[in-house]
Biopython code that builds the backbone (N, CA, C, O; Angstrom):
import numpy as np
from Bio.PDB.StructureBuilder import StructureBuilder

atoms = [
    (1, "UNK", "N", (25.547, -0.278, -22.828)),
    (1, "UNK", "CA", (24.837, 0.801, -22.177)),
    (1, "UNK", "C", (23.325, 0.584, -22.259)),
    (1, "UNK", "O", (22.624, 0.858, -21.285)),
    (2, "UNK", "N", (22.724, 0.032, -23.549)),
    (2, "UNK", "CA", (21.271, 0.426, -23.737)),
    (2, "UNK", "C", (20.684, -1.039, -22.980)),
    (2, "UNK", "O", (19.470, -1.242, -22.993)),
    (3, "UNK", "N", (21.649, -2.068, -22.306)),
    (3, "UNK", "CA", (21.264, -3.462, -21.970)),
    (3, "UNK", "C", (21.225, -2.869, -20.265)),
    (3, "UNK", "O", (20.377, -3.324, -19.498)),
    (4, "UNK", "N", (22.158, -1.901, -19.837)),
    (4, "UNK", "CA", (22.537, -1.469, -18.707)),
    (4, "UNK", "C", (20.993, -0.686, -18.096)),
    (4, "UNK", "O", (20.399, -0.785, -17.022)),
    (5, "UNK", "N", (20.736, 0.064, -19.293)),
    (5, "UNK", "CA", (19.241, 0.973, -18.871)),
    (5, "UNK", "C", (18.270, 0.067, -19.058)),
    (5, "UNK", "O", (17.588, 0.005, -18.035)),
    (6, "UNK", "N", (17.817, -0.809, -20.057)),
    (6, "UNK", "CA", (17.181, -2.095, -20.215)),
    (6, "UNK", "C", (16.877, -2.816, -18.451)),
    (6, "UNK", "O", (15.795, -2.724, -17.872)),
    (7, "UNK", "N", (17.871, -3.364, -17.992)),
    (7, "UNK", "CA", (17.705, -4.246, -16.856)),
    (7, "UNK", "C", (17.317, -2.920, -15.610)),
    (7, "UNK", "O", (16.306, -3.145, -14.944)),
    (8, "UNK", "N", (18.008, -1.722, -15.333)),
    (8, "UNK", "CA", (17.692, -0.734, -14.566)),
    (8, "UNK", "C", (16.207, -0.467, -14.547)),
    (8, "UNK", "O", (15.484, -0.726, -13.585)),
    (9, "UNK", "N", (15.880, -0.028, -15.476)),
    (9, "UNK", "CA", (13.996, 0.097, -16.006)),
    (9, "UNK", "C", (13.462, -1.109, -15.533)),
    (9, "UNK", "O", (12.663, -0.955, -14.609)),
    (10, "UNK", "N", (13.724, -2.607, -15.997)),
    (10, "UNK", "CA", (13.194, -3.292, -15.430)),
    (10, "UNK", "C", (13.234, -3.545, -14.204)),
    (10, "UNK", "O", (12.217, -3.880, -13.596)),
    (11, "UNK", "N", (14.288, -3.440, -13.687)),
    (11, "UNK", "CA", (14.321, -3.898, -12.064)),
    (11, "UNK", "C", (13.321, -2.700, -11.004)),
    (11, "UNK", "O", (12.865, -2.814, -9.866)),
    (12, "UNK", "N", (13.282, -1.680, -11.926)),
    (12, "UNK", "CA", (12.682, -0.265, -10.851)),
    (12, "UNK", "C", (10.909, -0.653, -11.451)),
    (12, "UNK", "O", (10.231, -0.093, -10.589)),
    (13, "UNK", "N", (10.306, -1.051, -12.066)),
    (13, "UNK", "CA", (9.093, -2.020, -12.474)),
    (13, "UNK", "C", (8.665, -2.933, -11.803)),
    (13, "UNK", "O", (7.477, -2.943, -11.482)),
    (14, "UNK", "N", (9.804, -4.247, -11.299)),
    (14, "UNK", "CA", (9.542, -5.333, -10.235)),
    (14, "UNK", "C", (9.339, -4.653, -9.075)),
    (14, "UNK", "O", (8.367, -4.874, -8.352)),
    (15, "UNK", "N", (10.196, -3.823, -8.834)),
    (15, "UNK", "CA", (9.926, -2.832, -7.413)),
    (15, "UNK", "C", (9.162, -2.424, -6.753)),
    (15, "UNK", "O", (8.894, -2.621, -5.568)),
    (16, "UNK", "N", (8.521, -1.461, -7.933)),
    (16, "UNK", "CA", (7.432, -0.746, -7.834)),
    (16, "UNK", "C", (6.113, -1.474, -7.580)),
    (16, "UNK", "O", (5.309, -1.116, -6.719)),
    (17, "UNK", "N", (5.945, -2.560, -8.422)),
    (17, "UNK", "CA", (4.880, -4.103, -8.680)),
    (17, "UNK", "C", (4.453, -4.491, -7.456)),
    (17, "UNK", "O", (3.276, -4.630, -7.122)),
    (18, "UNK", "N", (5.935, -4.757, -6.427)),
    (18, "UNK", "CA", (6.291, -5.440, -5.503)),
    (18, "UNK", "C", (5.430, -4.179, -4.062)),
    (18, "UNK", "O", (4.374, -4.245, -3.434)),
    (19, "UNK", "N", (6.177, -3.529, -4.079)),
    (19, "UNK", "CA", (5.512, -2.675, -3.279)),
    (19, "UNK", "C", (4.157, -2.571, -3.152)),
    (19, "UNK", "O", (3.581, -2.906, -2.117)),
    (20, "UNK", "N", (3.529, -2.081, -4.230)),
    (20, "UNK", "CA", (2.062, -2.060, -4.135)),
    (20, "UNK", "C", (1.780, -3.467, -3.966)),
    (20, "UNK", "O", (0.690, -3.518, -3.396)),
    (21, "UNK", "N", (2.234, -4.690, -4.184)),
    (21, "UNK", "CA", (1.141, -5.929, -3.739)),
    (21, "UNK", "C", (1.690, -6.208, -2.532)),
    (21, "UNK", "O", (0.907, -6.964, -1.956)),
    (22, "UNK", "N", (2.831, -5.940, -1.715)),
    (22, "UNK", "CA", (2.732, -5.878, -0.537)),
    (22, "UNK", "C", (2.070, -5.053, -0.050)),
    (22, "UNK", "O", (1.496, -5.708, 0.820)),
    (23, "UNK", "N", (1.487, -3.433, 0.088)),
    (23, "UNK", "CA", (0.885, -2.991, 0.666)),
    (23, "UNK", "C", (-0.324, -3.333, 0.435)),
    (23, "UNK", "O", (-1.104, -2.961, 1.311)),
    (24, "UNK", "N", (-0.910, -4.075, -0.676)),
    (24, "UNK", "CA", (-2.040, -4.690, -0.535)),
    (24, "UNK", "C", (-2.467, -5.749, 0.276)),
    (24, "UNK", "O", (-3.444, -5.778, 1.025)),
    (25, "UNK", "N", (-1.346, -6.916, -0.027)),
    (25, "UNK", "CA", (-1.084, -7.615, 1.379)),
    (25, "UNK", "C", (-1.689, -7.115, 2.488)),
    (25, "UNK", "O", (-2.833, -7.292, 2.909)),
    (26, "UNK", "N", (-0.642, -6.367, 2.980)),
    (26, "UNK", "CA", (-0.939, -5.434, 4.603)),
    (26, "UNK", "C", (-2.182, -4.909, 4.922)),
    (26, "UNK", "O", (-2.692, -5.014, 6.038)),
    (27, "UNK", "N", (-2.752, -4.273, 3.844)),
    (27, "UNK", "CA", (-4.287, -4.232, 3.910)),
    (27, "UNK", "C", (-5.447, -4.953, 4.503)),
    (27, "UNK", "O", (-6.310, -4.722, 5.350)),
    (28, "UNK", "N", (-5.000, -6.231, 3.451)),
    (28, "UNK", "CA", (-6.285, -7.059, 3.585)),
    (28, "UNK", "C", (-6.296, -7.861, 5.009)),
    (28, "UNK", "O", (-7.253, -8.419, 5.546)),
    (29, "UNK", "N", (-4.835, -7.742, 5.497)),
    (29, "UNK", "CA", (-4.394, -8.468, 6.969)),
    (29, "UNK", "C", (-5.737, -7.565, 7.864)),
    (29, "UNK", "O", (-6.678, -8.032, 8.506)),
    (30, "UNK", "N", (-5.342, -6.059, 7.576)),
    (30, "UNK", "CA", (-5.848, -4.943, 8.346)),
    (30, "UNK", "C", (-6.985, -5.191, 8.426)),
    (30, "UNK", "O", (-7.566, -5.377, 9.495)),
    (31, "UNK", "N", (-7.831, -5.268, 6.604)),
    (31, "UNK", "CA", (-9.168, -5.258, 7.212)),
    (31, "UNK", "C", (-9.766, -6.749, 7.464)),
    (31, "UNK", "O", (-10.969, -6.989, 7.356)),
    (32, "UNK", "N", (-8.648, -7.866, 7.863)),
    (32, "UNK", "CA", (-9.068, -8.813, 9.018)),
    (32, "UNK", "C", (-9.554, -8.259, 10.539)),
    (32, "UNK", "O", (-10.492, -8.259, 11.336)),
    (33, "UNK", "N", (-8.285, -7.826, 10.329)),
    (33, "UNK", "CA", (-8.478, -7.540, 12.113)),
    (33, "UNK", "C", (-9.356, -6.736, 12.174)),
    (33, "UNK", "O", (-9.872, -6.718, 13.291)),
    (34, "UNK", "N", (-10.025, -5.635, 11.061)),
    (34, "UNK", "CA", (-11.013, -4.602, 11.492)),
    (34, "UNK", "C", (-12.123, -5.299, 11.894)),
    (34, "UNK", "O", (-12.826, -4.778, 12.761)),
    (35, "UNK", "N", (-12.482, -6.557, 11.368)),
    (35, "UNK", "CA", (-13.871, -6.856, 11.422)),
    (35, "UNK", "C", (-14.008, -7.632, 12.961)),
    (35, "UNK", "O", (-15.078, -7.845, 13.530)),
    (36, "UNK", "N", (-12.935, -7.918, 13.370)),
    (36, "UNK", "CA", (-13.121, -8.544, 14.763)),
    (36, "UNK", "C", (-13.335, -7.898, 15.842)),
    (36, "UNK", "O", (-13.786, -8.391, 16.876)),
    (37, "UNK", "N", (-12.900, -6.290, 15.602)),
    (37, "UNK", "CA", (-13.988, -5.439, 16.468)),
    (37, "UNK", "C", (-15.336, -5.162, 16.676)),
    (37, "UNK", "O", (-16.090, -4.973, 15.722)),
    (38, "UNK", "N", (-15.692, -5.122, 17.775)),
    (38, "UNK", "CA", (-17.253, -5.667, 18.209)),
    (38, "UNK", "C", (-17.862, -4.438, 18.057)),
    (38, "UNK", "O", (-19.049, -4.429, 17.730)),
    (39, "UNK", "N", (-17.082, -3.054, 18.290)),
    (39, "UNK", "CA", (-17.627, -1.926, 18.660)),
    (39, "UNK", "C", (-17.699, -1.725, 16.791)),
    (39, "UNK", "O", (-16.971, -2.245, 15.946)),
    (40, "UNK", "N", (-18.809, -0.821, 16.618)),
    (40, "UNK", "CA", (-19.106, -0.815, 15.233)),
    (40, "UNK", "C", (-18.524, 0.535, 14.539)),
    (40, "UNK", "O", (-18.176, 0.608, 13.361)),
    (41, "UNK", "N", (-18.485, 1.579, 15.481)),
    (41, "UNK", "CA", (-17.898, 3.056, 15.471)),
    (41, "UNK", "C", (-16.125, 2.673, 14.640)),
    (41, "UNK", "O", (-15.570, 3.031, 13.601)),
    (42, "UNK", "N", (-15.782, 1.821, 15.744)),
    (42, "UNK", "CA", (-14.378, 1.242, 15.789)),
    (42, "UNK", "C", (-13.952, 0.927, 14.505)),
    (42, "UNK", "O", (-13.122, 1.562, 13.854)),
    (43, "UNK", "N", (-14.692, -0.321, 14.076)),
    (43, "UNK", "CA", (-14.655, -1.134, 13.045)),
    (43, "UNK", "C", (-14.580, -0.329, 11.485)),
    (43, "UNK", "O", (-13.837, -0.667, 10.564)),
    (44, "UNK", "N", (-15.511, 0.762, 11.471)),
    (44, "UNK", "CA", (-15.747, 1.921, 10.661)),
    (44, "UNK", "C", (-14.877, 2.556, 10.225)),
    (44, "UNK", "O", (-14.659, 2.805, 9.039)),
    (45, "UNK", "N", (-14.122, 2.977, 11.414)),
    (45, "UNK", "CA", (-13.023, 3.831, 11.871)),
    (45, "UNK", "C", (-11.573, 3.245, 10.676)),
    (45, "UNK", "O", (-10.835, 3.765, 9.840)),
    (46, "UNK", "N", (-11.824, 1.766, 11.325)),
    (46, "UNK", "CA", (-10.582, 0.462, 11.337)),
    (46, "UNK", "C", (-10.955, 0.668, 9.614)),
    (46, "UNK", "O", (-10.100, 1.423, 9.151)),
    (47, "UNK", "N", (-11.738, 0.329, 8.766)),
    (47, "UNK", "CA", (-12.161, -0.481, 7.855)),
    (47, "UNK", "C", (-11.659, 0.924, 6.914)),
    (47, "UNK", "O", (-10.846, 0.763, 6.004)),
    (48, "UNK", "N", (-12.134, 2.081, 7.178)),
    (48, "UNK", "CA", (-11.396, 3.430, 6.419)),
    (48, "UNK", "C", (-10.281, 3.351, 5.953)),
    (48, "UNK", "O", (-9.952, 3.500, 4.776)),
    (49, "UNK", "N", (-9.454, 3.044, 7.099)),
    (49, "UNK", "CA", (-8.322, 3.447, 6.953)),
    (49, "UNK", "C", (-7.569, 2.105, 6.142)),
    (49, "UNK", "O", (-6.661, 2.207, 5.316)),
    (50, "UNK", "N", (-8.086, 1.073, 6.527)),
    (50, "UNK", "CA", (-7.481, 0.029, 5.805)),
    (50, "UNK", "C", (-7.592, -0.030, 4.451)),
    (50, "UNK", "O", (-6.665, -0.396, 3.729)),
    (51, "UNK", "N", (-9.168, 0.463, 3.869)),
    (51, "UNK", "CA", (-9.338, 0.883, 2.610)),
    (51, "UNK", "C", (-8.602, 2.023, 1.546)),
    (51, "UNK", "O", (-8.953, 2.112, 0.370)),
    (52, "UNK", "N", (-7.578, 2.835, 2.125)),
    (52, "UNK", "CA", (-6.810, 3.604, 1.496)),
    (52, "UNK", "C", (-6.057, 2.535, 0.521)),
    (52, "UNK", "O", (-5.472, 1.463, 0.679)),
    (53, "UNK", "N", (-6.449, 3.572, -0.801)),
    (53, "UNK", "CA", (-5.576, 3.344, -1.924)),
    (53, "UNK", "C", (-4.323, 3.530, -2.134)),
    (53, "UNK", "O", (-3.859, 4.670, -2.122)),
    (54, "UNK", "N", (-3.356, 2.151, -2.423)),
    (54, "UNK", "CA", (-1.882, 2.345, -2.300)),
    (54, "UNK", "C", (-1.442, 4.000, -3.086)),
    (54, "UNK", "O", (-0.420, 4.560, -2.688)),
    (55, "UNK", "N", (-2.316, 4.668, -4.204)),
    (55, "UNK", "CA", (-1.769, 6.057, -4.885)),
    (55, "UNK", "C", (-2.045, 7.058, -3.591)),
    (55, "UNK", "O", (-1.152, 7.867, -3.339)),
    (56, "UNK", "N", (-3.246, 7.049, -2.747)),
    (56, "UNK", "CA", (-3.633, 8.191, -1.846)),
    (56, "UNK", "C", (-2.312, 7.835, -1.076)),
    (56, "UNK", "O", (-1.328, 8.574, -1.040)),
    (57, "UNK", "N", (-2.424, 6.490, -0.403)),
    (57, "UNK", "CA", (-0.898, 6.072, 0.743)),
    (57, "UNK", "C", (-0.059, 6.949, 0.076)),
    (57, "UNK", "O", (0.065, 8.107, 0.473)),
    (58, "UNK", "N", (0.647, 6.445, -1.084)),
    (58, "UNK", "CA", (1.673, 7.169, -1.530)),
    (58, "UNK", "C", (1.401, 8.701, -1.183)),
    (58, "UNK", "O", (1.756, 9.326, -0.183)),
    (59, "UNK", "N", (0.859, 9.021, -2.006)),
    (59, "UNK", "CA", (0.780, 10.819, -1.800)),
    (59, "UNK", "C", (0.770, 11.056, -0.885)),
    (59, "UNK", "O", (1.501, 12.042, -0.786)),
    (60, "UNK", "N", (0.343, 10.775, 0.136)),
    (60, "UNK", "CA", (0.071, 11.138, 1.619)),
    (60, "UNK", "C", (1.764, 11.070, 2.013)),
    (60, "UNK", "O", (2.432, 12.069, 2.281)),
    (61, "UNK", "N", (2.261, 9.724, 1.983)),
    (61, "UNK", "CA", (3.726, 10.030, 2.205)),
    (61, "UNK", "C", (4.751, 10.687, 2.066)),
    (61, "UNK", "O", (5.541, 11.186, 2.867)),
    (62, "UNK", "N", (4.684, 10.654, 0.956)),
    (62, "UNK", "CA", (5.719, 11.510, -0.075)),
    (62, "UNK", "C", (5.044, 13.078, 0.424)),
    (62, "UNK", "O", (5.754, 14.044, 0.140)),
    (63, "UNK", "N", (3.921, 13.325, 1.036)),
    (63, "UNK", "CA", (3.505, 14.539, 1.387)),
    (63, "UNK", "C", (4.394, 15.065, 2.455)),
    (63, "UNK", "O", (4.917, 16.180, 2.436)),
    (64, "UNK", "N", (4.544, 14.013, 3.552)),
    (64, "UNK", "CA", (4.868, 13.326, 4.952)),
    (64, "UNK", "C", (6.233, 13.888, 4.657)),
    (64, "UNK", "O", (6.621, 14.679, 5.516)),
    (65, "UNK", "N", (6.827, 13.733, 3.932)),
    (65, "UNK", "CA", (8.699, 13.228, 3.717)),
    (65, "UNK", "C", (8.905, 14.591, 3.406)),
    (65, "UNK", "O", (9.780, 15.116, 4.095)),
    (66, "UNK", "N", (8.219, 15.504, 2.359)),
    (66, "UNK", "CA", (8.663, 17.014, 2.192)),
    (66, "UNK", "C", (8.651, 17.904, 3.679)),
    (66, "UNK", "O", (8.976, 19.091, 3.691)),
]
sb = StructureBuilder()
sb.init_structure("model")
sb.init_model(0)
sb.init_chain("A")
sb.init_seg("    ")
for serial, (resi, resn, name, xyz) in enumerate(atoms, 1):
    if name == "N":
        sb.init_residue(resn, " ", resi, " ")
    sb.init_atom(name, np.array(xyz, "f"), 0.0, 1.0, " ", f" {name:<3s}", serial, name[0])
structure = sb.get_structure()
């Protein structure tokens, strides 16, 4: 049992790990593409939103889902 909760805990850890450095990933893709906008308003706009912190993302979602 205590090897059963052992590997469970760990596997919901890799998960969690995993998630946030993929959405970091996705980010930094984002604020590629922000900067290749010419319009500067745009780019501003682009560069905000790409800058959200995976905890605000979260909350915002989990806001989303209730």
């Amino acid at each position: 049992m205590r090897t059963t909760l052992t590997l469970v805990l760990g596997t919901l850890l890799l998960v969690a790990c995993s998630t946030e450095q993929f959405y970091a990933a996705g980010r930094s893709s984002q604020r590629s593409e922000c900067l290749k906008q010419a319009d500067a308003a745009a780019r501003d706009r682009c560069l905000k939103d790409a800058n959200t912190s995976y905890d605000t993302y979260k909350k915002e979602a989990d806001a989303a889902r209730k």
